[in-house]
Structures are given as structure tokens and as C-alpha cells.
C-alpha positions as CSV (number, residue, x, y, z in Angstrom):
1,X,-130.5,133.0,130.4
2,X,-130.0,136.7,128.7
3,X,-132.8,138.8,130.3
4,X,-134.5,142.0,128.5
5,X,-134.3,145.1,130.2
6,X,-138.2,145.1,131.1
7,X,-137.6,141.6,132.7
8,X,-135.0,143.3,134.8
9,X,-137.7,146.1,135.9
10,X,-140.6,144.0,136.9
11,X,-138.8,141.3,138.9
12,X,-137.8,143.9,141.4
13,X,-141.1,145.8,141.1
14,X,-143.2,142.4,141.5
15,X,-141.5,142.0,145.0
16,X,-141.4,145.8,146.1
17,X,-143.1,148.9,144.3
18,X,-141.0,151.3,147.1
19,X,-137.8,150.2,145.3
20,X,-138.6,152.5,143.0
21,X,-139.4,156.4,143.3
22,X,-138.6,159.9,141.5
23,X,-135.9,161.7,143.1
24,X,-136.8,164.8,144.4
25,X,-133.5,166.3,145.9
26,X,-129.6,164.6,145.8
27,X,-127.3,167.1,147.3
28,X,-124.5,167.0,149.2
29,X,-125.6,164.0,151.0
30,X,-128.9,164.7,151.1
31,X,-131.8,162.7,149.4
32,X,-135.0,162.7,148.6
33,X,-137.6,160.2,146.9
34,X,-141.0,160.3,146.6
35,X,-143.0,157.3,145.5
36,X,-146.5,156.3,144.9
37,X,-148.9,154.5,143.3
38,X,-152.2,154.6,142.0
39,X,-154.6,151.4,142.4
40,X,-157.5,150.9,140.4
41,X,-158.9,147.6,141.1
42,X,-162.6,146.0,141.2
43,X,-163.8,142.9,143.5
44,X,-166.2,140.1,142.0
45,X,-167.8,137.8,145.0
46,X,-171.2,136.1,146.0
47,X,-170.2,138.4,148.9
48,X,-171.4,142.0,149.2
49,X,-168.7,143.0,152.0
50,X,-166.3,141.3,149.0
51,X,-167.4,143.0,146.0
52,X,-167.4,146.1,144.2
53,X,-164.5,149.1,143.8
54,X,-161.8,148.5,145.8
55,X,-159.6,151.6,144.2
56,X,-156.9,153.4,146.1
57,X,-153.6,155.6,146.4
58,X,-150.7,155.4,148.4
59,X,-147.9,157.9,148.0
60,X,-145.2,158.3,150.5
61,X,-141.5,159.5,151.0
62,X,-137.9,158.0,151.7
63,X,-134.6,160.5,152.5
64,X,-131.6,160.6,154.5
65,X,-129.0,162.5,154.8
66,X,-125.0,162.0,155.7
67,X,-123.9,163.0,159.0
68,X,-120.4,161.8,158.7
69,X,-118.4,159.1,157.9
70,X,-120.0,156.8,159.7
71,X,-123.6,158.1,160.5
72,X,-126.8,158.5,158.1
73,X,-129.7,159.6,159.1
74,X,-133.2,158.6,157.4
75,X,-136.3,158.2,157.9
76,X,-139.4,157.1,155.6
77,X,-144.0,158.1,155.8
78,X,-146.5,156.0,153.6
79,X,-150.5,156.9,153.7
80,X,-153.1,155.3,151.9
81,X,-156.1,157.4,150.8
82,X,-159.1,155.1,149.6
83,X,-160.7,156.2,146.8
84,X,-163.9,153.7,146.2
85,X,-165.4,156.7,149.1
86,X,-168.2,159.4,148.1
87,X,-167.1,163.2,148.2
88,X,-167.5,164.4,151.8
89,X,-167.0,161.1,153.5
90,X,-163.3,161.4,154.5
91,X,-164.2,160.7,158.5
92,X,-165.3,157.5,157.7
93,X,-162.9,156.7,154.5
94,X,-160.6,154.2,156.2
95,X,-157.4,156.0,155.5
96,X,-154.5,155.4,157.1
97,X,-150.7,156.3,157.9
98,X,-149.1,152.9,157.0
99,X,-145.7,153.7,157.6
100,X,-143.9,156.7,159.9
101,X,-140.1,156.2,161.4
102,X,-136.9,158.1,161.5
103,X,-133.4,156.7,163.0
104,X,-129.9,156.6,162.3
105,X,-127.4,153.9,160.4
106,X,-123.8,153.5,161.9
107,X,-122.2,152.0,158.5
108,X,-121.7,148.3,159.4
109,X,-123.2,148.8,162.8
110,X,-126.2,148.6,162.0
111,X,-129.0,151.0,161.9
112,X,-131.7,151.6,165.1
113,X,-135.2,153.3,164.4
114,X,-138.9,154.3,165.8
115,X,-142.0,155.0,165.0
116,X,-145.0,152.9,163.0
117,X,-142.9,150.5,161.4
118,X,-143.2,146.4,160.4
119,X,-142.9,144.2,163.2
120,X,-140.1,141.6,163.1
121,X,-142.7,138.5,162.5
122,X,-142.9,140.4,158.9
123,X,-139.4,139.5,158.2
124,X,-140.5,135.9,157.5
125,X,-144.2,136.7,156.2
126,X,-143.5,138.9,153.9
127,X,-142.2,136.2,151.6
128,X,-145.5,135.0,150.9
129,X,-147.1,138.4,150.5
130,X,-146.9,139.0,147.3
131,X,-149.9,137.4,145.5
132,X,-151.0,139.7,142.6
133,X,-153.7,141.3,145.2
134,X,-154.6,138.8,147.9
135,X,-151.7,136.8,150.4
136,X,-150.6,138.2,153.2
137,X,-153.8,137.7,155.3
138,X,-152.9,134.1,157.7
139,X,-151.0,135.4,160.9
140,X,-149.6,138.6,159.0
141,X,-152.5,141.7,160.3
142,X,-151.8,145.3,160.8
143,X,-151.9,146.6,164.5
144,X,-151.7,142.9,165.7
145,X,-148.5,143.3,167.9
146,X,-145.5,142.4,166.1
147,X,-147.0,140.4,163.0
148,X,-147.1,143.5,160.5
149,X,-147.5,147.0,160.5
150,X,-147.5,148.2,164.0
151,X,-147.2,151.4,166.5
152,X,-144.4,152.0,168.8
153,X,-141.7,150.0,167.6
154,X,-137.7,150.7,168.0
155,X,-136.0,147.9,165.7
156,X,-132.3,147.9,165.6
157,X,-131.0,146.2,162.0
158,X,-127.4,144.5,160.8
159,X,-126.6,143.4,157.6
160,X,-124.1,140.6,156.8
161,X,-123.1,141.0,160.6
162,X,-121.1,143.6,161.2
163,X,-119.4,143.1,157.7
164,X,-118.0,140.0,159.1
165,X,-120.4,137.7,157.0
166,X,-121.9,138.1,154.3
167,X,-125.6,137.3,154.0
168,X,-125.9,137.0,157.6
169,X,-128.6,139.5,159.0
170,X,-130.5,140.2,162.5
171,X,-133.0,142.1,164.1
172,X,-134.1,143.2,167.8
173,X,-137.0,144.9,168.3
174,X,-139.1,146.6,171.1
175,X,-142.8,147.7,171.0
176,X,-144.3,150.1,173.8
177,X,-147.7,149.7,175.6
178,X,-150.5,150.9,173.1
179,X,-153.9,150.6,175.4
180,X,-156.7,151.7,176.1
181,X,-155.2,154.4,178.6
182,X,-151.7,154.8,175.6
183,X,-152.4,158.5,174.0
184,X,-153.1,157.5,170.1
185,X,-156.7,155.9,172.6
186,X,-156.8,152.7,170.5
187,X,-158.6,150.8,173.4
188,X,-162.4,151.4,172.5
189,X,-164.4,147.9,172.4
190,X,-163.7,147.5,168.8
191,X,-160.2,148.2,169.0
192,X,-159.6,145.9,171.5
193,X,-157.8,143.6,169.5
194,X,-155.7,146.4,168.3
195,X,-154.0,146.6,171.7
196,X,-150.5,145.6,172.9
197,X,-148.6,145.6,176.3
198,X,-144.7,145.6,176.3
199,X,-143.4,143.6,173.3
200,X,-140.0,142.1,172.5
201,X,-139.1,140.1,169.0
202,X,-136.0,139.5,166.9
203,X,-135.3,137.6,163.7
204,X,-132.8,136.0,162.1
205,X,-132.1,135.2,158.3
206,X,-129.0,134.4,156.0
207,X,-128.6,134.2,151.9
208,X,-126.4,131.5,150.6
209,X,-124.5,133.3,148.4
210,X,-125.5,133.6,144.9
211,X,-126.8,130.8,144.6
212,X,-130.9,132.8,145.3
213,X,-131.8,130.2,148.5
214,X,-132.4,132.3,151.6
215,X,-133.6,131.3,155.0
216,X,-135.4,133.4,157.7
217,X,-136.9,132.8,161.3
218,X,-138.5,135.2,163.9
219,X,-139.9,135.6,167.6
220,X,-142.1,137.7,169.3
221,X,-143.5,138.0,172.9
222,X,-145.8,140.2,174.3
223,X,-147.8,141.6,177.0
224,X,-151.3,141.8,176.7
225,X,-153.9,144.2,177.8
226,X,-156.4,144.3,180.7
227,X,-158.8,144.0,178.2
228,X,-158.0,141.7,175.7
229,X,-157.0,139.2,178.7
230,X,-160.6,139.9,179.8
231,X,-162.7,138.6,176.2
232,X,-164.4,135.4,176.2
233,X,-162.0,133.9,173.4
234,X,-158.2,133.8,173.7
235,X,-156.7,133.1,177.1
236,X,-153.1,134.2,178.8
237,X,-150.9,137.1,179.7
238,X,-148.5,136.4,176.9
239,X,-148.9,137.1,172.9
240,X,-146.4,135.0,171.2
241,X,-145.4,133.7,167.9
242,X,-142.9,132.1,165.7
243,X,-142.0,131.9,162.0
244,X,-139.2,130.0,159.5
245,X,-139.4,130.4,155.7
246,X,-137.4,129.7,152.9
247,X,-137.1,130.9,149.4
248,X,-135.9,130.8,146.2
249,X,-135.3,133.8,144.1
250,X,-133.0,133.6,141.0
251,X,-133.3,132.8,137.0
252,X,-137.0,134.6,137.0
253,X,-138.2,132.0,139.4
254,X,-139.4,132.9,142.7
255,X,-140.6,130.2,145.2
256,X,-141.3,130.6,149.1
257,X,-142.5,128.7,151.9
258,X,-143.1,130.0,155.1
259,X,-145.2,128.4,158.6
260,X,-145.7,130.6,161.8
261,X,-147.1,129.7,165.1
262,X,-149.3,132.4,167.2
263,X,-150.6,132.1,170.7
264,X,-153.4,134.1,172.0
265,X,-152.6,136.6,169.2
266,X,-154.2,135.7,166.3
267,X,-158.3,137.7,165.8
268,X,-161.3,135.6,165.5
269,X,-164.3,136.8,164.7
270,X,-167.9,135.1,163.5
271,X,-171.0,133.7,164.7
272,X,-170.7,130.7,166.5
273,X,-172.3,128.2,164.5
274,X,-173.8,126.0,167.2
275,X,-175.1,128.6,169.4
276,X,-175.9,131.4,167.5
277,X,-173.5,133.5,169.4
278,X,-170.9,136.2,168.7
279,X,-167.3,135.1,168.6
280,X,-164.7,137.7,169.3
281,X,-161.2,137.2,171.2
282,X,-157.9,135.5,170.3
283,X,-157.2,131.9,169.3
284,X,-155.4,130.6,171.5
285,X,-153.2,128.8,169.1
286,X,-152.8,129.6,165.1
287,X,-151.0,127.4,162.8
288,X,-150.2,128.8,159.6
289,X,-148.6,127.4,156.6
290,X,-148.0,129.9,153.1
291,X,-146.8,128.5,149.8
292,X,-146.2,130.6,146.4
293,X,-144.2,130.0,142.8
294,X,-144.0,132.8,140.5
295,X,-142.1,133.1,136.7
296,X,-141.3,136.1,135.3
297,X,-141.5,136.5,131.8
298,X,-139.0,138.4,129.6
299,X,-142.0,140.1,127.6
300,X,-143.9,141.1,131.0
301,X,-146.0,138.5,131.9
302,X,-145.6,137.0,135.5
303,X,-148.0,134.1,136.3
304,X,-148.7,133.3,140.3
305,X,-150.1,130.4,142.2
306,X,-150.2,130.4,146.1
307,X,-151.9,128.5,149.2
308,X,-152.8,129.9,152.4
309,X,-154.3,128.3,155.4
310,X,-154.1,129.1,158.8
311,X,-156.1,127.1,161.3
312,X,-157.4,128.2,165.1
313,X,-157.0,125.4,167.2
314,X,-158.1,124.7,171.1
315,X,-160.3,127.5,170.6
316,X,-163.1,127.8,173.8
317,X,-166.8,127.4,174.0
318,X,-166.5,123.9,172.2
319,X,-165.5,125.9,169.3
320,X,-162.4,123.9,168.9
321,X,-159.6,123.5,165.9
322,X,-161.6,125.7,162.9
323,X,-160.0,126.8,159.8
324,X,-159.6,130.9,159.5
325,X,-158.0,131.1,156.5
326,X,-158.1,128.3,153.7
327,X,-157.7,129.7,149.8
328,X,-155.6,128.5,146.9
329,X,-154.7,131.8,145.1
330,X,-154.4,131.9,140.8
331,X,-153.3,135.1,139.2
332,X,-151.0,136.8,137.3
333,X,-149.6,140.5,136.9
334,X,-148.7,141.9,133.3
335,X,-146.2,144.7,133.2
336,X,-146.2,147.1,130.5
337,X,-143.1,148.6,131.4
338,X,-141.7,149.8,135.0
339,X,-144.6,152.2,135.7
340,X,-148.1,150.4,134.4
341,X,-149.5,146.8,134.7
342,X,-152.5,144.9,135.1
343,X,-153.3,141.9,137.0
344,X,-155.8,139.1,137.9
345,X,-156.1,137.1,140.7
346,X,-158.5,134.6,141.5
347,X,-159.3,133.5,145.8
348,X,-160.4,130.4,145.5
349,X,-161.8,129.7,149.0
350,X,-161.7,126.3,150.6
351,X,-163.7,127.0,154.0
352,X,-166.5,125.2,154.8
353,X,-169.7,125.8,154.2
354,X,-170.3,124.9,157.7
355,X,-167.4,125.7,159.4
356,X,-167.5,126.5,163.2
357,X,-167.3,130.5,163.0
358,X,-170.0,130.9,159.6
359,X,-166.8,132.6,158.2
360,X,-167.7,133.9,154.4
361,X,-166.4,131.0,152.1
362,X,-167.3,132.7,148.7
363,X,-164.4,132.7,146.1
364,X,-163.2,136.7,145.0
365,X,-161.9,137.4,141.7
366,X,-159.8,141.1,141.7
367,X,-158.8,142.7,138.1
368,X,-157.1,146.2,138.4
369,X,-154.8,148.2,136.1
370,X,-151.9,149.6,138.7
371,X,-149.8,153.1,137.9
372,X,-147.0,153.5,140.0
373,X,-143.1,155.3,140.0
């Protein structure tokens, strides 16, 4: 099928905005890219902690620079400044650094960096995070050892291993101690769950050819904290987790599957619904299972349709197995050209009124117009 050049744009955009940037500086080995984008979105929900402006902008950089033949430096910083805030609230605004790591790339032996980066469990996640505005939310959490964003972490990447095959990629990855005695002080009571002891992960994956099938798998093992190991919910010394997925990308389809397995890792939070009392800790077993098909129009439009449910089980204080996640997700994203789009996107929840944790169960529907280069 001939595509238009728009249909070109917005199948890479769809997948990764930071694909795309304005060049600041190219010079004798030397680059620069900026990139940003601008996020103007609303929340509709039953739910008053779901509802309302939800508006924000991330902008952030890219560069490297050529040492010599066979070394390149680079290293990449993404923040996110909320804007749904009044004027003057900025100590309470909830932004963040999302991204922060510099390291080196030895040509086909591969590339080793530090700083805030994504944790290797990503590498199969992030397949399924890429719903219009919601996804990305079962096992996948920010600061959650080695399941997404996190602090600390020296990841060491080769691609189509060592030149020697192509498609073939790996990853080995170490995260330091981040505690309640670590210098960035994340250990206050509510941070607890933020914590990590000594983590270790790698991941696996391998394209076949051109025909658009991949397939991905990762692991992760942790220490946990004094702290965490002390809560009421979520037992063990040892945060682990697994993940396979598979996808399809090719002919303006795009299909993925992916499941991942957590012990004592992944948050649960609610109000147990038998006694009356508040649930905080670690399940001490997640099951997650992520499903989404998207088509990319050649005139812009790119419909979606997703599933997402992750499930505590063995859970203590007769909680038991309880759903934590549970949505079917309807949207769709209209691009305009490379830079502007609009989308929809419809959570339709499938918890329980009654389920074990009184997690919220009302349905969000999230329209936004999005700027971005």
C-alpha cells in the first residue's frame, strides 16, 4: 500500500513524540536537539480526583558528540511542568525530572549509561503504553524499582549483537540503594513505596526481519528496604518481576500483547472493604496482562482499542486475589500534520463496585488538542 507523507509522520510520532526535535547545533560531531511538547487536555469522571484540567508541558534535550572512531558520547534531560496549577503554587505543582543520563556508545559494542533512566521491565511494557492518553498504568509505575522511570540506574545496551545478528538486542542493568538514609531522602512514610535496595534486571528481544513481528522478555530482582519489608501488606526481601510481549508493527497496523509477573513490588492502596481499614504495602503477587490494535490512517486518523488488567493475588488480612487495574480503553488520535493533533480516549472501567480495596471504578473520558516538535 502507497502511503502519503503525513501517514509516514504520525506512525512514528504515535509511538514516540522524542523521535522528533529541532536541531539546535550539528557541528563537527556535535549535536544538539531540543524537543517538547505542549499538552492541553481535560478529564470527564463521576470522580473528582479524575476530573477537571489535566494540562501540561514537557520539554527536554538529546546530544552527543564524537569522540573518535569508535566512541560517542550522549546524554539526554526531560522535565514536566504541570500547568492545571495556580500562580505561586510551584512547591506543590507535582513537577518532575522524568529523565536525566549521560554515557558513552562503543560503535557495535554497545553503549553503557547512568542516571534517572527507564528500568529494563519497560523494554517489554512499553509496547502497550501507548493508548491515546491512558495505558501504561498495570505493573509499569514510576520510582517502582525497575518497572519504569527510575533513579540510579547504569544500563549497558547492544544492538543486533555485536553486529553479528541482526535484530538481536540485550540489556543489563544495575540500580543503586535509594532509601530512606540514600541522599535524594525518598524514605518519608509516603515515599515508602518509592524505595529500592540493590537492583539487578536485563532483557532480551529480537525483530524478525522485515517482516514487523518482534519479541521481547525481561527480569528484574531487587533488594528491598527496611521499611517497606516492615508494612502490613507485601511480604519478602526480594522485589521481582517478569515480562514477554510480542508485537506487530507494519502496513499501518500496530498490535501488541504483553503479560508481566511482580512479586512484592507492585503498590496497593485502598480501604479495606471489610474492615474499614487502610491498605498500604505491596502485593505480593501481580499478574498483569496488556492488549492494544491501532490503524493508521493515510489522511491522519489513527483509531485505538486496548485492555488492561492487572490483578493482586495472595494479598494478606483476608484481602486475597482483587483486581487493581481492570479498563477496556476506546480512543483515537487525529494528526493534523507532524506537529498538532487531537485525541479522545475513553477508560471504560471494569472494577467492581464492591471490590476488596473500594478502588474508584468510575469510567474517564480525556479530550485534548497536543502541540509538539
Amino acid at each position: 500500500m502507497k502511503k502519503s507523507t503525513l501517514a509516514l509522520i504520525v506512525s512514528a510520532l504515535a509511538l514516540s513524540f522524542t523521535a522528533q526535535g529541532a536541531e539546535v547545533f550539528n557541528k563537527s560531531g556535535n549535536k544538539l536537539d531540543f524537543y517538547g511538547k505542549v499538552k492541553a487536555e481535560h478529564y470527564m469522571s463521576d470522580n473528582d480526583s479524575s476530573n477537571g484540567d489535566k494540562s501540561y508541558v514537557r520539554i527536554g534535550f538529546k546530544g552527543q558528540t564524537q569522540i573518535n572512531d569508535l566512541m560517542t558520547g550522549y546524554g539526554q534531560w526531560e522535565y514536566q511542568y504541570n500547568v492545571n496549577n495556580s500562580e505561586g503554587s510551584d512547591a506543590n505543582s507535582g513537577n518532575k525530572t522524568r529523565l536525566g543520563f549521560a554515557g558513552l556508545k562503543f560503535a557495535d559494542y554497545g553503549s553503557v549509561d547512568y542516571g534517572r533512566n527507564y528500568g529494563v521491565l519497560y523494554d517489554v511494557e512499553a509496547w502497550t503504553d501507548v493508548f491515546p492518553e491512558f495505558g501504561g498504568d498495570g505493573t509499569a509505575r514510576s520510582d517502582n524499582f525497575l518497572t519504569q522511570r527510575a533513579t540510579g540506574v547504569a544500563t549497558y545496551r547492544n544492538n543486533n549483537f555485536f553486529g553479528l545478528v541482526d535484530g538481536l538486542r540485550f540489556a543489563l542493568q544495575y540500580q543503586g540503594k535509594n532509601d530512606a538514609g540514600s541522599a535524594n531522602a525518598r524514605g518519608s512514610a509516603t515515599d515508602t513505596a518509592r524505595q529500592n535496595g540493590d537492583g539487578y534486571g536485563a532483557s532480551l528481544g529480537y525483530s524478525l526481519g522485515d517482516s514487523g513481528v518482534s519479541l521481547m522478555s525481561a527480569i528484574t530482582s531487587s533488594d528491598r528496604t527496611n521499611q517497606q519489608q516492615a508494612r502490613a501488606y507485601g511480604s519478602g526481601d526480594k522485589a521481582d518481576s517478569w515480562g514477554a510481549g510480542v508485537k506487530y508493527d507494519a502496513n499501518s497496523v500496530y498490535l501488541a500483547a504483553i503479560y508481566t509477573e511482580t512479586r512484592n513490588m507492585t503498590p496497593i492502596s485502598g480501604t479495606n472493604r471489610d474492615t474499614g481499614l487502610s491498605v498500604a504495602g505491596a502485593a505480593n503477587k501481580a499478574q498483569n496482562i496488556e492488549l492494544v490494535a491501532q490503524y493508521q490512517f493515510d489522511f491522519g486518523l489513527r483509531p485505538s482499542i486496548g485492555y488492561v488488567q492487572t490483578k493482586g493475588k495472595e494479598i494478606e488480612n483476608g484481602i486475597g486475589d482483587v483486581d487493581l487495574v481492570k479498563y477496556i480503553d476506546v480512543g483515537a488520535t487525529y494528526y493534523f500534520n507532524k506537529n498538532m493533533s487531537a485525541f479522545v480516549d475513553y477508560k471504560i472501567n471494569q472494577l467492581d463496585d464492591d471490590n476488596a480495596l473500594s478502588i474508584n471504578n468510575d469510567d474517564i473520558v480525556a479530550v485534548g488538542v497536543t502541540y509538539q516538535f
